[in-house]
C-alpha positions as CSV (number, residue, x, y, z in Angstrom):
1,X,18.3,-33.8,-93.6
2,X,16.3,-30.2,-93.4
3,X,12.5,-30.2,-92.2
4,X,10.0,-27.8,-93.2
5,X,7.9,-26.7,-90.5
6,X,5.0,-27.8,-92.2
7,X,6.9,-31.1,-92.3
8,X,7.5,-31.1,-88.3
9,X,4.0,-30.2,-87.9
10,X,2.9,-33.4,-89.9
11,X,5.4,-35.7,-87.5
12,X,4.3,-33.8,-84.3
13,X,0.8,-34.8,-85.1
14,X,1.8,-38.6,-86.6
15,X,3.6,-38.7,-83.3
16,X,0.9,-37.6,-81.0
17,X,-2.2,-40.3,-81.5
18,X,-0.2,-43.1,-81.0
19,X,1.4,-41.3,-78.0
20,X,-1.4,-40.7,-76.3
21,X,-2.7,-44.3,-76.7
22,X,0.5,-45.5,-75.3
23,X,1.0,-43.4,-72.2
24,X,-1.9,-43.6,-71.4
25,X,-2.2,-47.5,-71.6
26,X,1.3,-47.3,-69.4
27,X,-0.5,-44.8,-66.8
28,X,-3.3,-47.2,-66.2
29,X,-1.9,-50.8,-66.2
30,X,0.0,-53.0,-64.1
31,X,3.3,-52.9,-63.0
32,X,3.7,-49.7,-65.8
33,X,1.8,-47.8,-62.9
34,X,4.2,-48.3,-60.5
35,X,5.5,-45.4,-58.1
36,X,8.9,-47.5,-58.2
37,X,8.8,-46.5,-62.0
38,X,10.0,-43.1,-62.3
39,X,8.4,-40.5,-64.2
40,X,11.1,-40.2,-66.7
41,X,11.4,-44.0,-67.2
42,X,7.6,-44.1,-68.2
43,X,7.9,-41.2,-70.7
44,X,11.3,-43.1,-72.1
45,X,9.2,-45.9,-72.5
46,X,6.4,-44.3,-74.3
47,X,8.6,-42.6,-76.5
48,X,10.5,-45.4,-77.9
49,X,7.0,-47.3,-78.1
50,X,5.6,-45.1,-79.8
51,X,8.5,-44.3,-82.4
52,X,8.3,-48.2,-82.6
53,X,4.6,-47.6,-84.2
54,X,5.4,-45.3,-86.4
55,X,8.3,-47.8,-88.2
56,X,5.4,-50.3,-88.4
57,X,2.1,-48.3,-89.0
58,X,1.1,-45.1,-90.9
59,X,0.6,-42.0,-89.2
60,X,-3.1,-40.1,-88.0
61,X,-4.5,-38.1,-90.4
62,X,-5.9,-35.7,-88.1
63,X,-5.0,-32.3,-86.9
64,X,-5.5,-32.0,-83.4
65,X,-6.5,-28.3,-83.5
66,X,-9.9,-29.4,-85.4
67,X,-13.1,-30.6,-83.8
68,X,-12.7,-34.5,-85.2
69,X,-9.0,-34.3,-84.4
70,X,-9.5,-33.1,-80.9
71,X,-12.4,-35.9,-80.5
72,X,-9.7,-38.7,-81.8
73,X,-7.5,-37.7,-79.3
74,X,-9.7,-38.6,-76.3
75,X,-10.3,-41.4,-77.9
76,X,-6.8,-42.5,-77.7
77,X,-6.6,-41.8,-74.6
78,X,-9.7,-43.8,-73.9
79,X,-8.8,-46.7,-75.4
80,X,-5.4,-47.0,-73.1
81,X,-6.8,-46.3,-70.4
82,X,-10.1,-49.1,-71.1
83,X,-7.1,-51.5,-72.0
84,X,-4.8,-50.4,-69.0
85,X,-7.7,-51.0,-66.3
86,X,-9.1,-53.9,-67.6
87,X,-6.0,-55.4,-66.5
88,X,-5.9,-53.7,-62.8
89,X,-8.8,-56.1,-62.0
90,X,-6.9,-58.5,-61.6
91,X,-4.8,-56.7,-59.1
92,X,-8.6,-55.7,-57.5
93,X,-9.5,-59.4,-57.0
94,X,-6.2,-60.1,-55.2
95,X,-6.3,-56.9,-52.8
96,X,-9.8,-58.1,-52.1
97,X,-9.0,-61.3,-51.4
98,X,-6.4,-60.4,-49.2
99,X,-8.8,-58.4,-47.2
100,X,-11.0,-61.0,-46.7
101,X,-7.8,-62.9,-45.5
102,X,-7.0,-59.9,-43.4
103,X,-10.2,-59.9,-41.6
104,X,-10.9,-63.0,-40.9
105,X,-7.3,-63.9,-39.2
106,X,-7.2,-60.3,-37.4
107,X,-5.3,-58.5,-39.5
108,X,-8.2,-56.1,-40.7
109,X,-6.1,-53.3,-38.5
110,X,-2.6,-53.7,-39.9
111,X,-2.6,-51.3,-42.7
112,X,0.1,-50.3,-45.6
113,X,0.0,-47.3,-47.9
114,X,0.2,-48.7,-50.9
115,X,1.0,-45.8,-53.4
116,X,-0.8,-47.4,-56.5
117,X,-4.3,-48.6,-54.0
118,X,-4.5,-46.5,-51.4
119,X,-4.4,-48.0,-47.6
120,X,-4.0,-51.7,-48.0
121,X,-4.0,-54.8,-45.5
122,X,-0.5,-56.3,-45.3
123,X,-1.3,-59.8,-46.2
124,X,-3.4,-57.9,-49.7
125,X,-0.3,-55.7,-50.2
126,X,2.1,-59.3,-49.9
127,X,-0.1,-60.8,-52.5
128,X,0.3,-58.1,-54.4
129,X,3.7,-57.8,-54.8
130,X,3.7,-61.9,-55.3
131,X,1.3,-61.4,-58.2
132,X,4.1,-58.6,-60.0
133,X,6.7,-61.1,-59.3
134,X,4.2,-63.8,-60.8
135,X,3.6,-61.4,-63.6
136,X,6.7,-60.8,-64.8
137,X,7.7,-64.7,-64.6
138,X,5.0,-65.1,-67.5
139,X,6.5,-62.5,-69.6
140,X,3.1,-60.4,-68.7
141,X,5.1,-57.1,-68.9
142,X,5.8,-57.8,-72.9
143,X,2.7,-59.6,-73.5
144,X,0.9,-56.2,-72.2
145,X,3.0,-54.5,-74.5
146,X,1.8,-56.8,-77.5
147,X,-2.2,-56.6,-76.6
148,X,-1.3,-52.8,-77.1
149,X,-0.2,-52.9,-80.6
150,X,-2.6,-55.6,-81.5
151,X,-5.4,-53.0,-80.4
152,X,-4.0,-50.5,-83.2
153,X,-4.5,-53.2,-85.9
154,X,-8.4,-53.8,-84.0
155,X,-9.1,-50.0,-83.2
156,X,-6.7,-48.0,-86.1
157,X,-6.2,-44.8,-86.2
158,X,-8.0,-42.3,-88.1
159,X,-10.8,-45.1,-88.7
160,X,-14.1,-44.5,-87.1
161,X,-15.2,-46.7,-84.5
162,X,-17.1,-47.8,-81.8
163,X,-15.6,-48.2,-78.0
164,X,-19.1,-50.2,-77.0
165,X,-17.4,-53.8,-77.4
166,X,-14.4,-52.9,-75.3
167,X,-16.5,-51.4,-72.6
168,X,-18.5,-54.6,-72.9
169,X,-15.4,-56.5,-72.3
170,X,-14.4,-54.7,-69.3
171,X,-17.5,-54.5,-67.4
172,X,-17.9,-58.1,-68.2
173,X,-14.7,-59.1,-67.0
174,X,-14.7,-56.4,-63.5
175,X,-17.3,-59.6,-61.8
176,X,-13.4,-61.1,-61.0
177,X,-13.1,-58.7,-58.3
178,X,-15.5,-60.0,-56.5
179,X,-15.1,-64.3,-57.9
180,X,-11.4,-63.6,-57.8
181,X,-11.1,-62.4,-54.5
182,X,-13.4,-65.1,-53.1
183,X,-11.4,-67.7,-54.9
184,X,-8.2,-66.4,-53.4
185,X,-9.6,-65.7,-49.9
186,X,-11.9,-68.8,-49.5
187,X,-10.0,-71.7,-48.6
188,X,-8.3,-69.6,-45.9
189,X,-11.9,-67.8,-44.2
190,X,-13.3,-71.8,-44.4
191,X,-10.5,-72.9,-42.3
192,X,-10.4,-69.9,-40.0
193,X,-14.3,-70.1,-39.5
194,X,-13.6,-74.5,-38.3
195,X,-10.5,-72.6,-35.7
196,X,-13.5,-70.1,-33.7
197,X,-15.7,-72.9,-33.6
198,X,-13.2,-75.1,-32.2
199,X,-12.4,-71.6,-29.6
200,X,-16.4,-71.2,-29.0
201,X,-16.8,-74.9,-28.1
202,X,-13.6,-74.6,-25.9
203,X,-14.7,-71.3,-24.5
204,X,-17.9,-72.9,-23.5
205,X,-16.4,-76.0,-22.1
206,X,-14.5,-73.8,-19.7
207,X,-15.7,-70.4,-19.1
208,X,-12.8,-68.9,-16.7
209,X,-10.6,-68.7,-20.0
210,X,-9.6,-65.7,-20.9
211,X,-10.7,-66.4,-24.9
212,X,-10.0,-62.5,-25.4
213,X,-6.3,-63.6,-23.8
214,X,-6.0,-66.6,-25.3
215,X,-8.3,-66.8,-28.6
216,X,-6.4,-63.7,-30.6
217,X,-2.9,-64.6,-30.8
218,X,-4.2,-68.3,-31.6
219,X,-6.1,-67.1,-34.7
220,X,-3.5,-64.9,-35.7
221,X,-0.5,-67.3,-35.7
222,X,-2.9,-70.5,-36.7
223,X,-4.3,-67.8,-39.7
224,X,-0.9,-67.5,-41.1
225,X,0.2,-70.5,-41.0
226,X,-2.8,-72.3,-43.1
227,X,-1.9,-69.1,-45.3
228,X,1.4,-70.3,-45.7
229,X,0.2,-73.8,-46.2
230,X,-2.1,-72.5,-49.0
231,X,-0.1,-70.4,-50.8
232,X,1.4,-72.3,-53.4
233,X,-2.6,-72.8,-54.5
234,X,-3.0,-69.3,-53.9
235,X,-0.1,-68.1,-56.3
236,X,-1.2,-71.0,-59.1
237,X,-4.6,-69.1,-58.9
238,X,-3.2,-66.0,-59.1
239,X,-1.2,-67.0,-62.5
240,X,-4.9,-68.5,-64.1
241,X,-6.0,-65.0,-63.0
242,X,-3.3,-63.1,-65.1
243,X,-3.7,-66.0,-68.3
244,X,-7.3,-65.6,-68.1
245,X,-7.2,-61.9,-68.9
246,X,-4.6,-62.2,-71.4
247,X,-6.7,-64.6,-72.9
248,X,-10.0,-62.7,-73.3
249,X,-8.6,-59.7,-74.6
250,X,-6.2,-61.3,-77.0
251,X,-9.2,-62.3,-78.3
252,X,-11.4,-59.1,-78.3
253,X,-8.2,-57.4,-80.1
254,X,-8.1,-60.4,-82.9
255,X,-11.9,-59.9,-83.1
């Protein structure tokens, strides 16, 4: 089969929309964001993703060198990236929530660079990769991948729209960084707050020990294990977490 150029122009462009979309949904959500996924793997995967569109939907009627074409394209790109980070806070909630955890067993100093966040607490970076592992045990990896062609039946191509009810969405839904992260870290500051009163009233009941000696190593090793103790709970609320935001935006896209 011969092309025209004009032809290969057309499928460059039909190509290009949902492209964008795509990779840049993949750049901005979970577990697709991953350094441990390679560059080439991520372009692989938007390639066949896309091509997967095309089978299923018609192409964009824009051309990208025009004013309304070069507008559609950012918002492609918007609406990936809206979609990808919505689903980031959940990650948000956990690494703050591991911080509080962190801090309040005196762990605040032990650090990890975390490629995808940045300088990360341990016990946030452990819950971290427990909530991936968690993630892809519910099939989250291919139910992200169907909220993202759900949104091109919601938010078509070449159909003018408005971005203001998936903006609404996500600043709606970005208060779980802070509910989430108290939810996860809770339990564990409440117990850890009862262990340095029990250490003040002890302290005070004999003043030549060394609390400094004594008291640091006992909230660290007593901290880890109620974590330990906790963290079935912890990973069950961690799964409501990733349900939850499947939920509401299964529901925006339907709307």
């Amino acid at each position: 089969m011969i092309f025209s150029s004009a032809e290969l122009i057309q499928l460059l462009y039909e190509f290009l929309y949902p492209f964008t979309r795509i990779s840049a949904f993949l750049l901005a959500s979970p577990f697709y964001s991953i350094q441990a996924l390679n560059l080439r793997f991520r372009i692989a995967i938007s390639v066949l993703l896309t091509a997967l569109y095309i089978s299923y939907f018609e192409g964009a009627p824009f051309d990208p060198l025009s004013v309304d074409g070069l507008s559609a394209l950012f918002q492609q790109a918007a609406i990936g990236i809206f979609l990808g980070f919505s689903f980031q806070i959940v990650t948000a909630a956990i690494t703050l929530g591991g911080q509080a955890i962190s801090n309040s067993i005196g762990l605040s100093m032990a650090n990890m660079v975390d490629p995808t966040l940045g300088n990360v607490p341990t016990i946030s970076q452990f819950l971290i990769i427990l909530s991936t592992l968690i993630l892809l045990l519910i099939d989250g990896h291919l139910i992200l991948i169907e909220l993202l062609f759900m949104s091109f039946e919601s938010f078509p191509l070449g159909a003018s729209m408005s971005l203001e009810p998936l903006a609404q969405s996500v600043i709606e839904w970005s208060s779980t960084i802070f509910t989430g992260g108290l939810l996860v870290a809770l339990p564990i500051m409440i117990a850890m707050l009862l262990v340095n009163t029990g250490l003040g009233i002890i302290t005070r009941s004999a003043p030549s020990l060394n609390i400094i000696a004594v008291g640091f190593p006992a909230i660290t090793l007593i901290g880890v294990f109620i974590l330990l103790l906790s963290l079935r709970g912890v990973l069950q609320l961690i799964e409501e977490f990733w349900l939850n935001a499947f939920e509401q935006f299964s529901l925006l896209m339907v709307v």
